[in-house]
C-alpha positions as CSV (number, residue, x, y, z in Angstrom):
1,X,4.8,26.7,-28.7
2,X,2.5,23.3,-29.1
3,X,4.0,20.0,-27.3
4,X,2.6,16.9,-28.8
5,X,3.3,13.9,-27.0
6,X,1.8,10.9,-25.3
7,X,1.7,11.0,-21.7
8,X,1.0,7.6,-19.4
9,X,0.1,8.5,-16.0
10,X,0.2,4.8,-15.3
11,X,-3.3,2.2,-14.8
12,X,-6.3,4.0,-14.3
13,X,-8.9,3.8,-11.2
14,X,-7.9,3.6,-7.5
15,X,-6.8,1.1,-5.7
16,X,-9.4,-0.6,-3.2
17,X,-6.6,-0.1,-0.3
18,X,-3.4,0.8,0.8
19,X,-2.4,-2.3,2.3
20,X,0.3,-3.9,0.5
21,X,0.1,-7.4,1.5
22,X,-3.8,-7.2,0.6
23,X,-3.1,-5.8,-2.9
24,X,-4.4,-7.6,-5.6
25,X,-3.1,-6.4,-8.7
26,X,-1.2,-3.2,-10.5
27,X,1.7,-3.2,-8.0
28,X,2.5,0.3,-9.7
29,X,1.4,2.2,-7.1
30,X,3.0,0.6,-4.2
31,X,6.7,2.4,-5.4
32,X,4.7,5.7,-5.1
33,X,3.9,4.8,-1.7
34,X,6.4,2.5,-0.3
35,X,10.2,1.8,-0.6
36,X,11.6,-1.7,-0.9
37,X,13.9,-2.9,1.6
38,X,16.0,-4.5,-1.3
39,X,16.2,-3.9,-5.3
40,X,17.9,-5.8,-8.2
41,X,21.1,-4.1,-9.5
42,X,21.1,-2.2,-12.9
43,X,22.1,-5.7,-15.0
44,X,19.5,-7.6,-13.0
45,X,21.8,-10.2,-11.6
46,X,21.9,-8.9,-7.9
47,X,19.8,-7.7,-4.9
48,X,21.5,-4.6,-3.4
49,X,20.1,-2.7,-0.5
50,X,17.0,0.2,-0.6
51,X,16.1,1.0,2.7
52,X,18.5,-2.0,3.9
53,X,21.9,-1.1,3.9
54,X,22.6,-4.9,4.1
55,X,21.0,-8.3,4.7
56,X,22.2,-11.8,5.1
57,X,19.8,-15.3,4.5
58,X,20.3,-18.0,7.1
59,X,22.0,-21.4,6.0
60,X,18.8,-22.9,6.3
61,X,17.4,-20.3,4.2
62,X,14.7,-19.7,6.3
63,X,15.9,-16.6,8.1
64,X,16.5,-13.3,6.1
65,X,18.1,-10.4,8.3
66,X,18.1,-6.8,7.2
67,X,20.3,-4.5,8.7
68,X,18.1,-1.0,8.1
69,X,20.1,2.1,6.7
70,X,20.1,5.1,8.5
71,X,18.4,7.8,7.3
72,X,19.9,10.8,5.8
């Protein structure tokens, strides 16, 4: 049996380093790599926790606090 198909394994090259606050473009690879602390919810509307259980912004909105989830 023959599968036809396209298959997308995602940009091409290698990234120059592994460093995601020095990352300059094709964020792709950083979900390979690393997990967020928070995501959006299915309909977009709402950031639930990832590796944060929970997290709360100051009233001055300066301060974010995540509470980290334990790991099972």
């Amino acid at each position: 049996k023959t599968i036809t198909g396209g298959f997308d394994v995602g940009p091409g090259g290698f990234p120059k380093n592994f460093n995601p606050l020095a990352a300059t473009g094709g964020f792709t690879w950083l979900s390979t790599y690393f997990e967020p602390l928070v995501i959006y919810n299915a309909e977009l509307t709402e950031l639930e926790g990832d590796l944060a259980k929970d997290y709360t912004v100051g009233d001055d909105q300066l301060i974010y606090t995540f509470n980290l989830a334990q790991e099972t």
